[in-house]
DRENTOR-446796 format. One line per field, with one value per atom (N, C-alpha, C, O, CB): residue number from 1; residue in three letters; atom name; x, y, z. Coordinates in nm, 4 decimals, decimal comma, padded with zeros to 6 digits. Atoms other than C-alpha are relative to their C-alpha. Glycine has a CB too. Layout:
N
seq <- (NUM | ...)
type <- (Ala | ...)
atom <- (CA | ...)
u <- (X | ...)
v <- (Y | ...)
w <- (Z | ...)
This chain:
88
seq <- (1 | 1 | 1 | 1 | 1 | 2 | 2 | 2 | 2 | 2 | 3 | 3 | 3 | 3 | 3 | 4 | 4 | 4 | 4 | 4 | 5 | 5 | 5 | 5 | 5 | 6 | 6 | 6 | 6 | 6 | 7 | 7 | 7 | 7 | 7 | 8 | 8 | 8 | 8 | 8 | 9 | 9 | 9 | 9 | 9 | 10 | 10 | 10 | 10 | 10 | 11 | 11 | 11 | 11 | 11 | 12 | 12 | 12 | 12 | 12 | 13 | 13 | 13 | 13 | 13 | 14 | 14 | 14 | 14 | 14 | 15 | 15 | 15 | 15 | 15 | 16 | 16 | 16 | 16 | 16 | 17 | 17 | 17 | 17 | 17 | 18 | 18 | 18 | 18 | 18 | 19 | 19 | 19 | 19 | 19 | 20 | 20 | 20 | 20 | 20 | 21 | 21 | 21 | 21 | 21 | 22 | 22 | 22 | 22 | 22 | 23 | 23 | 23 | 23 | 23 | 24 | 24 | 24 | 24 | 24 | 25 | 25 | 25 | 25 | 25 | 26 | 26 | 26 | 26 | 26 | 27 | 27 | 27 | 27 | 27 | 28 | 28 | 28 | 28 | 28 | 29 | 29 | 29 | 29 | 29 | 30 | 30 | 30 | 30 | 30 | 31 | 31 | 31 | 31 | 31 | 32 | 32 | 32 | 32 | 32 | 33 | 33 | 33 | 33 | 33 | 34 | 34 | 34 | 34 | 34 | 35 | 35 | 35 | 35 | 35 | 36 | 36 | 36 | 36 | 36 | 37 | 37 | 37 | 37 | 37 | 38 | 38 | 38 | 38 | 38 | 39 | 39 | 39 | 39 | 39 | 40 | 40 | 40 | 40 | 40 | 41 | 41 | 41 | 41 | 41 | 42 | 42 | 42 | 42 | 42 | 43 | 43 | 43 | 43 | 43 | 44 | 44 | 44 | 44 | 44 | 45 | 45 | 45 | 45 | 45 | 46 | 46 | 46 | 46 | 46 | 47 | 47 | 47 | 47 | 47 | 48 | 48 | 48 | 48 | 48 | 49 | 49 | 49 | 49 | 49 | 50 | 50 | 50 | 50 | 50 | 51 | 51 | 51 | 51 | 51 | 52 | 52 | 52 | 52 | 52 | 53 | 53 | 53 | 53 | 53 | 54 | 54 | 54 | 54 | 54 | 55 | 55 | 55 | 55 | 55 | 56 | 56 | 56 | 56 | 56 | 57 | 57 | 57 | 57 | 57 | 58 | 58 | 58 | 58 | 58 | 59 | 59 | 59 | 59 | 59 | 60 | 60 | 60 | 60 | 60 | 61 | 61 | 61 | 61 | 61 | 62 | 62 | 62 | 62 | 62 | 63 | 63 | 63 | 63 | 63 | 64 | 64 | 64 | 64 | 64 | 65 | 65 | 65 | 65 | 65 | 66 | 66 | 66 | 66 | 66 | 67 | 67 | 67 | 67 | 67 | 68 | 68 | 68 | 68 | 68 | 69 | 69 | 69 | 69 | 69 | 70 | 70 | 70 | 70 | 70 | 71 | 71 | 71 | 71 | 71 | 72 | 72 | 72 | 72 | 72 | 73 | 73 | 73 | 73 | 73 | 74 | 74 | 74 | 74 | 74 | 75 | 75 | 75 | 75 | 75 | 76 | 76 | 76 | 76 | 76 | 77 | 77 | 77 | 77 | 77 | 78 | 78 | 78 | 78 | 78 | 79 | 79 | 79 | 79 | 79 | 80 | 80 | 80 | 80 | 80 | 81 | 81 | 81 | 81 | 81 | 82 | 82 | 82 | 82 | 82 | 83 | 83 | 83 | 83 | 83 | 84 | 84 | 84 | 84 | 84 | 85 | 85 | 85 | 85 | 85 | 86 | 86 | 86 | 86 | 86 | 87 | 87 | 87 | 87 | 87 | 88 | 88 | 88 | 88 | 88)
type <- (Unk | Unk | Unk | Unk | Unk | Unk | Unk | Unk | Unk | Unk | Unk | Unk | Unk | Unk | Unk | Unk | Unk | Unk | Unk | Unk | Unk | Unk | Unk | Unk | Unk | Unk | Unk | Unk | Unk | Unk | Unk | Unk | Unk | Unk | Unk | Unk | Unk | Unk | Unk | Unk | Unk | Unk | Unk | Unk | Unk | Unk | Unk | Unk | Unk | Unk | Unk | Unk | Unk | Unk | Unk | Unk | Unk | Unk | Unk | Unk | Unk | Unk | Unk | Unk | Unk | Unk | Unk | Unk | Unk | Unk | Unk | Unk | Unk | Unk | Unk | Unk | Unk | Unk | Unk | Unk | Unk | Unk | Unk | Unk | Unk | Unk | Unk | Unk | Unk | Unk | Unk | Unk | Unk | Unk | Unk | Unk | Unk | Unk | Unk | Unk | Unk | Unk | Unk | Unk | Unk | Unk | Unk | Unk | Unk | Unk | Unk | Unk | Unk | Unk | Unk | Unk | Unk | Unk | Unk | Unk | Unk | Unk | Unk | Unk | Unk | Unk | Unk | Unk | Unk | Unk | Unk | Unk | Unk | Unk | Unk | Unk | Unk | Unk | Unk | Unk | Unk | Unk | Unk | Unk | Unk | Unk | Unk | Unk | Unk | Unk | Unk | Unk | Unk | Unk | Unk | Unk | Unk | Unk | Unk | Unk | Unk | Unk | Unk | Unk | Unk | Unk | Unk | Unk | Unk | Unk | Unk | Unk | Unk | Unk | Unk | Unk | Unk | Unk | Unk | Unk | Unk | Unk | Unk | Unk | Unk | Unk | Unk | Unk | Unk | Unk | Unk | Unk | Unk | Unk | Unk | Unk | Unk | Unk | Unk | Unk | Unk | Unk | Unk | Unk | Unk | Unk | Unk | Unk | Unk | Unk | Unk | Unk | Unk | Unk | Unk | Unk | Unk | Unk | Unk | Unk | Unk | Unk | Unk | Unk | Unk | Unk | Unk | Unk | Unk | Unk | Unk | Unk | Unk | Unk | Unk | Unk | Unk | Unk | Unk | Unk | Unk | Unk | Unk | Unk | Unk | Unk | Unk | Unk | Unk | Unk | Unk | Unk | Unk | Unk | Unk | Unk | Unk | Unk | Unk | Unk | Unk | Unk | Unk | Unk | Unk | Unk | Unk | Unk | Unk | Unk | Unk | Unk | Unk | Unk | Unk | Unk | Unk | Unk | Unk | Unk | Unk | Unk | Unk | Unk | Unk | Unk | Unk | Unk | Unk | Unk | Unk | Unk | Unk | Unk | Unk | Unk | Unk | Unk | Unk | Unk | Unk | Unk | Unk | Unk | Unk | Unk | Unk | Unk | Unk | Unk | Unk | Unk | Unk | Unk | Unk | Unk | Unk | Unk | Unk | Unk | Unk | Unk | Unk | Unk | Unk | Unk | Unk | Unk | Unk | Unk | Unk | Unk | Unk | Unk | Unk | Unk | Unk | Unk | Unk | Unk | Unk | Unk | Unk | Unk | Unk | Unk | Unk | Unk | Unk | Unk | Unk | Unk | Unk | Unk | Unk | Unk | Unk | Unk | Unk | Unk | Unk | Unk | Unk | Unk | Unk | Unk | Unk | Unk | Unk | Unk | Unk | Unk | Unk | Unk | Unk | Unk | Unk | Unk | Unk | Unk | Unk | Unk | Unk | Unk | Unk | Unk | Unk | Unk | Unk | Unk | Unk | Unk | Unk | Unk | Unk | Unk | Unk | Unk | Unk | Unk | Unk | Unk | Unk | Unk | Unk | Unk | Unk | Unk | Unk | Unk | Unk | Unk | Unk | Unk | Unk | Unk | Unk | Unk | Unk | Unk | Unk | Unk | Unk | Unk | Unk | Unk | Unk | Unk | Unk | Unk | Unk | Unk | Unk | Unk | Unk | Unk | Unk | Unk | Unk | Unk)
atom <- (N | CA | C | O | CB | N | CA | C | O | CB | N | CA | C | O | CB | N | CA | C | O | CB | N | CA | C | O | CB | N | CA | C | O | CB | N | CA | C | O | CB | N | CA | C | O | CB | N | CA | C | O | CB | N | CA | C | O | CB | N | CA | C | O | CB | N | CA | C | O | CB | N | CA | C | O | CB | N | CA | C | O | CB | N | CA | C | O | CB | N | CA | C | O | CB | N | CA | C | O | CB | N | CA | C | O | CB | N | CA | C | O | CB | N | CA | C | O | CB | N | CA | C | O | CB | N | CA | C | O | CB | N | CA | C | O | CB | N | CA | C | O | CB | N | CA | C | O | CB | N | CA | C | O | CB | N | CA | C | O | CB | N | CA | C | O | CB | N | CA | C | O | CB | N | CA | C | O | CB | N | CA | C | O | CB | N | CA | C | O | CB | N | CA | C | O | CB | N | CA | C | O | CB | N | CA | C | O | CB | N | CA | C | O | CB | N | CA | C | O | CB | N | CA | C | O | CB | N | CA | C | O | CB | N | CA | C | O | CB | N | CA | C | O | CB | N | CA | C | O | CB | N | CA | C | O | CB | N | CA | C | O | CB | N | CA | C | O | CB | N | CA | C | O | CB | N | CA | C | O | CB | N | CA | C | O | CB | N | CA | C | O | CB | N | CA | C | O | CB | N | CA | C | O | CB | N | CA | C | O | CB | N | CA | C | O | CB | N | CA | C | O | CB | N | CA | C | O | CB | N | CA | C | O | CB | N | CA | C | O | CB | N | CA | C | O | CB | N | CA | C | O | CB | N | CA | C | O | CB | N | CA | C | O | CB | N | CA | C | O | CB | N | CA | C | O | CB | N | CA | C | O | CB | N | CA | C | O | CB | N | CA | C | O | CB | N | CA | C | O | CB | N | CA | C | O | CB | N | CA | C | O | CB | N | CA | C | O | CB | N | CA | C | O | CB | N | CA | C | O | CB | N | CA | C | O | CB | N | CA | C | O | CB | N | CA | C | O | CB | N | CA | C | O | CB | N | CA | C | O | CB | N | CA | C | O | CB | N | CA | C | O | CB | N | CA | C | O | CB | N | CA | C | O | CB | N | CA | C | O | CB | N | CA | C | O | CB | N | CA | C | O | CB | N | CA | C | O | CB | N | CA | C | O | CB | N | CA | C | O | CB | N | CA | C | O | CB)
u <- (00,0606 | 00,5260 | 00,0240 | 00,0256 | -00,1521 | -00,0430 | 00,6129 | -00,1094 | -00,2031 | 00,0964 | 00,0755 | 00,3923 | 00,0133 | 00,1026 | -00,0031 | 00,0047 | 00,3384 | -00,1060 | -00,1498 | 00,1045 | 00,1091 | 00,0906 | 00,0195 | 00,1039 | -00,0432 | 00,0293 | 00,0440 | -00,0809 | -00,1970 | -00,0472 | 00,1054 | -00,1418 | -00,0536 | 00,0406 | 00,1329 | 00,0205 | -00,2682 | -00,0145 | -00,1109 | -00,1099 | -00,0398 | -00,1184 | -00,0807 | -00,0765 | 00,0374 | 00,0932 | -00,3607 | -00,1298 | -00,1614 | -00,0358 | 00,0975 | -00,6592 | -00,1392 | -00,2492 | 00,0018 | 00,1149 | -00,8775 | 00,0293 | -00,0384 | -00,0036 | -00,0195 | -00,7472 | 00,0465 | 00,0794 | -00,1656 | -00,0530 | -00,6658 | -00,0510 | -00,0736 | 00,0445 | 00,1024 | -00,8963 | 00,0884 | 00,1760 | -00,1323 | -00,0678 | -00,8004 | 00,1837 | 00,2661 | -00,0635 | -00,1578 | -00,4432 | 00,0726 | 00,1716 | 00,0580 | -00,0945 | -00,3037 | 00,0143 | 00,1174 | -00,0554 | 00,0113 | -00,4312 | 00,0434 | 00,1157 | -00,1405 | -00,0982 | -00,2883 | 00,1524 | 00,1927 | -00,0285 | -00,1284 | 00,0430 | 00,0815 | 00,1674 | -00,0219 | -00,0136 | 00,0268 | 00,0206 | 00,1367 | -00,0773 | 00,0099 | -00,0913 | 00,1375 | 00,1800 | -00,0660 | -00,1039 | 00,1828 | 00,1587 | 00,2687 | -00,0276 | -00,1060 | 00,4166 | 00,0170 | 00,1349 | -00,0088 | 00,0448 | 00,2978 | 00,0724 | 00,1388 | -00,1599 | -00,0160 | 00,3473 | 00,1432 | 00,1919 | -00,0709 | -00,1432 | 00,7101 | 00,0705 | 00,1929 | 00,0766 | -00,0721 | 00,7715 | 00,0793 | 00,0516 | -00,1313 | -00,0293 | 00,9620 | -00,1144 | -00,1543 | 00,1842 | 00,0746 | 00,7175 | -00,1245 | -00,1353 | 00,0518 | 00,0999 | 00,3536 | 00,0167 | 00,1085 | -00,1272 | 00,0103 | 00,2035 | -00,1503 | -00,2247 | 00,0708 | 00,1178 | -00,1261 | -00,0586 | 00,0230 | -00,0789 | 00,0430 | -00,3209 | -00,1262 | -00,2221 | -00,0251 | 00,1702 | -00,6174 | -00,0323 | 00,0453 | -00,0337 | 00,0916 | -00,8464 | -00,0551 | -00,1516 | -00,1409 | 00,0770 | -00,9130 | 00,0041 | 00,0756 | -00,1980 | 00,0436 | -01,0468 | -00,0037 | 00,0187 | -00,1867 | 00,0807 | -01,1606 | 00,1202 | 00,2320 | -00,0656 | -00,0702 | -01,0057 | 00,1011 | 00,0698 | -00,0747 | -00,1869 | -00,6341 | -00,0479 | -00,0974 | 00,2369 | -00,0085 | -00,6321 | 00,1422 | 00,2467 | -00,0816 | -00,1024 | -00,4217 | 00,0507 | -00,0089 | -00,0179 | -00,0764 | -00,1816 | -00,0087 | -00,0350 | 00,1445 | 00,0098 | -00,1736 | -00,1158 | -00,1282 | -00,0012 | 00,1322 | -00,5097 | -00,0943 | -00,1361 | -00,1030 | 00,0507 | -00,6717 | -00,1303 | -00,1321 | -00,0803 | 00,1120 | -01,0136 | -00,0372 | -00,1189 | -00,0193 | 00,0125 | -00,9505 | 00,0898 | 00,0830 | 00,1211 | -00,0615 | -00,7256 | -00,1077 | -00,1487 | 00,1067 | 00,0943 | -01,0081 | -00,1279 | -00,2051 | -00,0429 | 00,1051 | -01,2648 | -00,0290 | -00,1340 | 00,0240 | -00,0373 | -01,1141 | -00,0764 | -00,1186 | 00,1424 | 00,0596 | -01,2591 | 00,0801 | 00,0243 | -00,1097 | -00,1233 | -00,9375 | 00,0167 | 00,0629 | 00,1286 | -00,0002 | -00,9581 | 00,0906 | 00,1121 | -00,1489 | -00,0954 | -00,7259 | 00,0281 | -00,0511 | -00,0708 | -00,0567 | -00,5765 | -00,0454 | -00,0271 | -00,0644 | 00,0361 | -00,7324 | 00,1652 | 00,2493 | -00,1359 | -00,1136 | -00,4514 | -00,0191 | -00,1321 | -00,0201 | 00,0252 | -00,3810 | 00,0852 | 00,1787 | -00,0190 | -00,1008 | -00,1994 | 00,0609 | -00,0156 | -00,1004 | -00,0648 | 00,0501 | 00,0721 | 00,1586 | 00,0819 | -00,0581 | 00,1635 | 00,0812 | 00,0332 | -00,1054 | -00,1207 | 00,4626 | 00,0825 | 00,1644 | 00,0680 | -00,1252 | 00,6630 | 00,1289 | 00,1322 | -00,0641 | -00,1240 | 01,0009 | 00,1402 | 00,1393 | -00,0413 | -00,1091 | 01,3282 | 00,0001 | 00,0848 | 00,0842 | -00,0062 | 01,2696 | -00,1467 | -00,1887 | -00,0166 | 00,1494 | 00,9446 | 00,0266 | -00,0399 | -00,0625 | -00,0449 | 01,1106 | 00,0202 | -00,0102 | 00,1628 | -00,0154 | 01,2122 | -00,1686 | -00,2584 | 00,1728 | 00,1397 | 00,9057 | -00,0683 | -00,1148 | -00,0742 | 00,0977 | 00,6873 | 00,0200 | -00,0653 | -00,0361 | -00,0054 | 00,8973 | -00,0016 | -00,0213 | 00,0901 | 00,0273 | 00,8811 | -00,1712 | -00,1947 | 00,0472 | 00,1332 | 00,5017 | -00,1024 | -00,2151 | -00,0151 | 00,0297 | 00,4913 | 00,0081 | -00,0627 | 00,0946 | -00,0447 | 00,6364 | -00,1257 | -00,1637 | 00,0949 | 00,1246 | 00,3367 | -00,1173 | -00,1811 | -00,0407 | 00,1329 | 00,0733 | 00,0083 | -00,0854 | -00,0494 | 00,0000 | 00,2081 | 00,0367 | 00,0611 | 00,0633 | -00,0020 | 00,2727 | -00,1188 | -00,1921 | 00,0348 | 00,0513 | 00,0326 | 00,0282 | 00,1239 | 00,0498 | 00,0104 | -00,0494 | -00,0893 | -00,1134 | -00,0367 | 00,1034 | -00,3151 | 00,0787 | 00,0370 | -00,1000 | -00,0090 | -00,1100 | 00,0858 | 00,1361 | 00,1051)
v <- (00,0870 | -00,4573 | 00,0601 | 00,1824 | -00,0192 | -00,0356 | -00,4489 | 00,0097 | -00,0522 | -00,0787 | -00,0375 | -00,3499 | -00,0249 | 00,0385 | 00,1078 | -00,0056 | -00,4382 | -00,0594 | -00,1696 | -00,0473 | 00,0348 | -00,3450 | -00,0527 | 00,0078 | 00,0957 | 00,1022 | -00,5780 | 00,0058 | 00,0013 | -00,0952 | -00,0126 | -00,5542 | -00,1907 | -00,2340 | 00,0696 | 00,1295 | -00,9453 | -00,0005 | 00,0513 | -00,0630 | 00,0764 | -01,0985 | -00,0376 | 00,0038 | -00,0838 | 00,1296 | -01,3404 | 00,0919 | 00,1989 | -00,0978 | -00,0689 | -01,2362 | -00,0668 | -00,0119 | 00,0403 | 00,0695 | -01,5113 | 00,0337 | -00,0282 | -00,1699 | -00,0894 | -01,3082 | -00,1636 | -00,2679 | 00,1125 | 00,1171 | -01,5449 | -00,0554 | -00,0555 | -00,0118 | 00,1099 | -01,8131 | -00,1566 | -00,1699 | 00,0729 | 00,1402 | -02,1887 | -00,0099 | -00,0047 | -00,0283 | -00,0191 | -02,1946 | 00,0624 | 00,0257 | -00,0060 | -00,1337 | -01,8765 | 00,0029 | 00,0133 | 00,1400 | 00,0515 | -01,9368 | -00,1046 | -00,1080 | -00,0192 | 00,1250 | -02,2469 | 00,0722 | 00,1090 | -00,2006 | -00,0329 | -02,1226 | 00,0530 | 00,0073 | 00,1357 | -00,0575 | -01,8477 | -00,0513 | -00,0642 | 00,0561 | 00,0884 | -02,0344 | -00,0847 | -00,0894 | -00,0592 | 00,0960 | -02,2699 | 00,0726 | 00,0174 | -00,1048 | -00,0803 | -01,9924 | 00,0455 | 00,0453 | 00,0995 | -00,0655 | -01,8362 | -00,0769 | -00,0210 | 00,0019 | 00,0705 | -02,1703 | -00,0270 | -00,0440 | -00,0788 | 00,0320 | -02,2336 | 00,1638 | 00,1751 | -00,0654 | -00,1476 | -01,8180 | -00,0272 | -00,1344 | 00,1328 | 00,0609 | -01,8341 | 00,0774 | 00,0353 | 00,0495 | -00,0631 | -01,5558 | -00,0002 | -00,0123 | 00,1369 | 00,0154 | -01,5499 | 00,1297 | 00,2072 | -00,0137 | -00,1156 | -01,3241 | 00,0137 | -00,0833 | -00,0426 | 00,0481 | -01,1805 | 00,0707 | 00,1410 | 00,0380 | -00,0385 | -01,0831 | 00,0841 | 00,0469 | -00,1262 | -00,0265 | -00,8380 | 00,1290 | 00,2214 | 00,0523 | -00,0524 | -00,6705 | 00,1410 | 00,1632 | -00,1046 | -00,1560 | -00,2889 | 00,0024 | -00,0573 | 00,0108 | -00,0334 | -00,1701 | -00,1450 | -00,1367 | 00,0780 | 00,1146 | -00,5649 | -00,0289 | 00,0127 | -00,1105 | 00,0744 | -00,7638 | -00,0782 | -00,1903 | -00,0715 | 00,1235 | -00,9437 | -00,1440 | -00,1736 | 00,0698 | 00,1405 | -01,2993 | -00,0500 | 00,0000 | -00,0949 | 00,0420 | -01,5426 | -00,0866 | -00,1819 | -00,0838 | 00,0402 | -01,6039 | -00,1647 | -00,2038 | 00,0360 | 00,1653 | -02,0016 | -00,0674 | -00,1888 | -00,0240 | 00,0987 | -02,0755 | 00,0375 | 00,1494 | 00,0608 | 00,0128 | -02,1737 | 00,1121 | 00,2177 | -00,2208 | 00,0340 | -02,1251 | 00,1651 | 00,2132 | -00,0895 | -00,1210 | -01,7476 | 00,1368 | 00,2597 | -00,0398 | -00,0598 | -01,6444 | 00,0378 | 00,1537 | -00,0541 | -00,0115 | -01,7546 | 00,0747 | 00,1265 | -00,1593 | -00,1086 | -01,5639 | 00,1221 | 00,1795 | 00,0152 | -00,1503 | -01,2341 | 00,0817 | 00,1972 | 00,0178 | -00,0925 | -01,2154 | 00,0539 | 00,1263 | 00,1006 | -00,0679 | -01,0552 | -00,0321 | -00,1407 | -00,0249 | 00,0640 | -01,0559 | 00,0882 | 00,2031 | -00,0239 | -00,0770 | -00,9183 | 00,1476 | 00,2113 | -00,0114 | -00,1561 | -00,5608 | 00,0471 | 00,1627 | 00,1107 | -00,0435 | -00,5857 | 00,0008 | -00,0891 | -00,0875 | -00,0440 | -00,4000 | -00,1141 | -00,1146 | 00,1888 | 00,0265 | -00,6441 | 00,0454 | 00,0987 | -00,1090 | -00,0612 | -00,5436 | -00,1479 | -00,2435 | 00,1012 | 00,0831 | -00,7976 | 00,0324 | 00,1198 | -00,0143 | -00,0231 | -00,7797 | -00,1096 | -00,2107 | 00,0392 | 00,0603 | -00,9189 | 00,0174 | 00,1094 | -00,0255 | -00,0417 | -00,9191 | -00,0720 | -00,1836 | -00,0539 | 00,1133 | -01,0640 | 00,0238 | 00,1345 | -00,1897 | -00,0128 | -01,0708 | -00,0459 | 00,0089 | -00,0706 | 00,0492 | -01,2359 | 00,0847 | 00,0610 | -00,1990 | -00,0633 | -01,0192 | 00,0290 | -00,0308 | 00,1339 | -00,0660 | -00,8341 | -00,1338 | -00,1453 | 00,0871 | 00,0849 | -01,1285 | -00,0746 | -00,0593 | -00,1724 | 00,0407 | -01,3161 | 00,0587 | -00,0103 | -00,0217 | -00,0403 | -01,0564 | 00,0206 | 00,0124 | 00,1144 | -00,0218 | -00,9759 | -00,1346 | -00,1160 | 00,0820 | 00,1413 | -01,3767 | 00,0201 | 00,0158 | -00,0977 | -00,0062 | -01,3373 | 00,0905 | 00,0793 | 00,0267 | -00,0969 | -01,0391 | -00,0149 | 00,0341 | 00,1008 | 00,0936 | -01,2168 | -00,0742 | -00,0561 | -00,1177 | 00,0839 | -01,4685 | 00,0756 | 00,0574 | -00,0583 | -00,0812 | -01,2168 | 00,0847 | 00,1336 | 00,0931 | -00,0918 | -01,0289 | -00,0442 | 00,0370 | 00,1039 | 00,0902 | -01,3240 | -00,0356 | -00,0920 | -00,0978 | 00,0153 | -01,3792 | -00,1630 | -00,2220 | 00,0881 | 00,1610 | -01,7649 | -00,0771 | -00,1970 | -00,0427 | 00,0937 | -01,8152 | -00,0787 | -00,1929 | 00,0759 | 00,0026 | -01,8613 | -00,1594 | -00,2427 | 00,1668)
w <- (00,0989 | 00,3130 | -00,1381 | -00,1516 | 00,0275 | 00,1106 | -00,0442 | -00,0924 | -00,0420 | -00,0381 | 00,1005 | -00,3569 | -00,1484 | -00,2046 | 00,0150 | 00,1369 | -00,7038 | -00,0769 | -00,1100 | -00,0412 | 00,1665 | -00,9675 | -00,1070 | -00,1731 | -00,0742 | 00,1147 | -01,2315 | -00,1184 | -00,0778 | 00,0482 | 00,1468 | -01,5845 | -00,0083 | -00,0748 | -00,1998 | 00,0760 | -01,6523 | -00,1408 | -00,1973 | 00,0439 | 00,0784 | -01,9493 | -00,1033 | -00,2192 | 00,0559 | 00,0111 | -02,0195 | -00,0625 | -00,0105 | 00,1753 | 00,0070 | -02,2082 | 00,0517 | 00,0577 | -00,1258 | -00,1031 | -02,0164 | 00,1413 | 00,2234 | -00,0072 | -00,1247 | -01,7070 | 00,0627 | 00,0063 | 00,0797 | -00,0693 | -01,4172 | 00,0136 | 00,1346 | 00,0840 | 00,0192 | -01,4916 | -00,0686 | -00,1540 | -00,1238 | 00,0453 | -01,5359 | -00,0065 | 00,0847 | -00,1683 | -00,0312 | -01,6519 | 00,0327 | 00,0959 | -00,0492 | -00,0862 | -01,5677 | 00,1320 | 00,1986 | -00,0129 | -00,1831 | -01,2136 | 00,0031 | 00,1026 | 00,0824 | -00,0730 | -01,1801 | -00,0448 | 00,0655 | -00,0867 | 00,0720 | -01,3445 | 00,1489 | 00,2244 | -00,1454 | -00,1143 | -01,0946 | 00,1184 | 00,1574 | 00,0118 | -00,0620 | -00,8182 | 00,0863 | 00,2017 | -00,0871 | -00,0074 | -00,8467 | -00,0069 | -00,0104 | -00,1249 | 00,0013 | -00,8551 | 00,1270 | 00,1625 | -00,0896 | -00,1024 | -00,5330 | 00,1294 | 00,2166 | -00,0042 | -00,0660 | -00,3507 | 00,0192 | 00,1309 | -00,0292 | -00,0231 | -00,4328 | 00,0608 | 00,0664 | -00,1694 | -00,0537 | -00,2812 | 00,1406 | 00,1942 | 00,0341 | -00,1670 | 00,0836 | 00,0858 | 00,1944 | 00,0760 | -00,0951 | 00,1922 | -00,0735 | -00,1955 | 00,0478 | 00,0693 | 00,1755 | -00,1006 | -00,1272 | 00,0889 | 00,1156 | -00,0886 | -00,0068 | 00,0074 | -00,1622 | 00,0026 | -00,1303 | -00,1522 | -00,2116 | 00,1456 | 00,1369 | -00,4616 | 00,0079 | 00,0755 | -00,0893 | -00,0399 | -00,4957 | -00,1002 | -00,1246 | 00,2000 | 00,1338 | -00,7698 | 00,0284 | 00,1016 | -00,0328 | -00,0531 | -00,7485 | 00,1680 | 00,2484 | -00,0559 | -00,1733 | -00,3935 | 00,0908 | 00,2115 | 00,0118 | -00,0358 | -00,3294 | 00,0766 | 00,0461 | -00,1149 | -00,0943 | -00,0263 | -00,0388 | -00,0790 | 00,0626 | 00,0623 | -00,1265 | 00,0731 | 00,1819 | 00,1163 | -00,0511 | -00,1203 | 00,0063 | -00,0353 | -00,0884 | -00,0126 | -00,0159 | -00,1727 | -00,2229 | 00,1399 | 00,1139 | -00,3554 | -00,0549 | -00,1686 | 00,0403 | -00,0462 | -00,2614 | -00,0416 | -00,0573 | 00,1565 | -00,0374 | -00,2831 | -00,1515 | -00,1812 | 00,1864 | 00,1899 | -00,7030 | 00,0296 | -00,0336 | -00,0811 | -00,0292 | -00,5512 | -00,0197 | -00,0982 | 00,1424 | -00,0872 | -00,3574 | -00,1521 | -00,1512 | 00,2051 | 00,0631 | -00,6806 | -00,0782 | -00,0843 | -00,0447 | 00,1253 | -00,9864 | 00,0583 | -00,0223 | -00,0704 | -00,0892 | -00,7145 | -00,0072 | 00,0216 | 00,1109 | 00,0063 | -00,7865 | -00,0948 | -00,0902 | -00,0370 | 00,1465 | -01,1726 | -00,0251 | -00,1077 | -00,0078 | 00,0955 | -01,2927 | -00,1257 | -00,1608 | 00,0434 | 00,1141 | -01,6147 | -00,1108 | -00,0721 | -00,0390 | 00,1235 | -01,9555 | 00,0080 | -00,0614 | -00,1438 | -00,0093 | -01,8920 | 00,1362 | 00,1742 | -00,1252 | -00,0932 | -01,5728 | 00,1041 | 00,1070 | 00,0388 | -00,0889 | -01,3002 | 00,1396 | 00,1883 | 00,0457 | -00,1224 | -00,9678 | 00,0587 | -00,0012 | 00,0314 | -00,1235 | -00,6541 | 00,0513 | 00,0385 | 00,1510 | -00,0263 | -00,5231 | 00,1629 | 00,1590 | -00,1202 | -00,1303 | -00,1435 | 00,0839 | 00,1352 | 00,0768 | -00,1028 | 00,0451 | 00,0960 | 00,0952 | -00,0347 | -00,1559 | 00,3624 | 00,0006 | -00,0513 | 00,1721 | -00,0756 | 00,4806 | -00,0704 | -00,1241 | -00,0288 | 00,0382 | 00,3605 | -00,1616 | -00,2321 | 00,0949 | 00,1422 | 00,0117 | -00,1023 | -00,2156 | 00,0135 | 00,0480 | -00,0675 | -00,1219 | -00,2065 | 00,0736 | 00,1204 | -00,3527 | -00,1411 | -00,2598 | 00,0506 | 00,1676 | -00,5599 | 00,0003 | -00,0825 | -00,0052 | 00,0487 | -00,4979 | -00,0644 | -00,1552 | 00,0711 | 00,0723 | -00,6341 | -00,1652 | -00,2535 | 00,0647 | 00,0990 | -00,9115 | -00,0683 | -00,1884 | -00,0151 | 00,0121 | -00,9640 | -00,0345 | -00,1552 | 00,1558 | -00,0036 | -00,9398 | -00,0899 | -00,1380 | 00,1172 | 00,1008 | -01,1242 | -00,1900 | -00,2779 | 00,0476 | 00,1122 | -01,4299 | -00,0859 | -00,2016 | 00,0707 | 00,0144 | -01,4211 | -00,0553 | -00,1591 | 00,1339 | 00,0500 | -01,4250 | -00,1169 | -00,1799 | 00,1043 | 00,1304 | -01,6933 | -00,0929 | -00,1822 | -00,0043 | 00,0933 | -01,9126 | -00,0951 | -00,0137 | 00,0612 | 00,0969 | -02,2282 | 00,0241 | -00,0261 | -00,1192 | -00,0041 | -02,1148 | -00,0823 | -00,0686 | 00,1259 | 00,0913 | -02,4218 | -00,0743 | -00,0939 | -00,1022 | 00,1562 | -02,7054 | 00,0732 | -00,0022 | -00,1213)
């Protein structure tokens, strides 16, 4: 399984648009992906609900996890998102 820490972007963290942004990034991956806040339980990437749940918010670090043959680009795909500045 693959790994990547993340800074969020966003200084409303992954709340509203960023999470959807994300979200909607996650869904078009070939392999799942999961997302998760400090020590706290990874969610599934896919899901608005399980993402905006997390409280990740502006400089806050997430962990990103993937399997399969395409893991690597997805995350760095995913990784992109979260470390994008989606206020302005």
């Amino acid at each position: 399984m693959l790994e990547r820490r993340v800074v969020v972007g966003s200084s409303v963290g992954l709340h509203a648009r960023p999470a959807a942004l994300f979200v909607k990034a996650a869904a078009e991956q070939p392999v799942p992906v999961t997302i998760g806040l400090g020590d706290g339980a990874p969610v599934d990437a896919r899901s608005l609900l399980s993402v905006m749940g997390l409280g990740a918010r502006g400089g806050d670090e997430v962990v990103l996890r993937a399997d399969g043959p395409d893991a690597d680009t997805a995350l760095n795909a995913l990784a992109a998102v979260v470390a994008a500045d989606h206020d302005a």
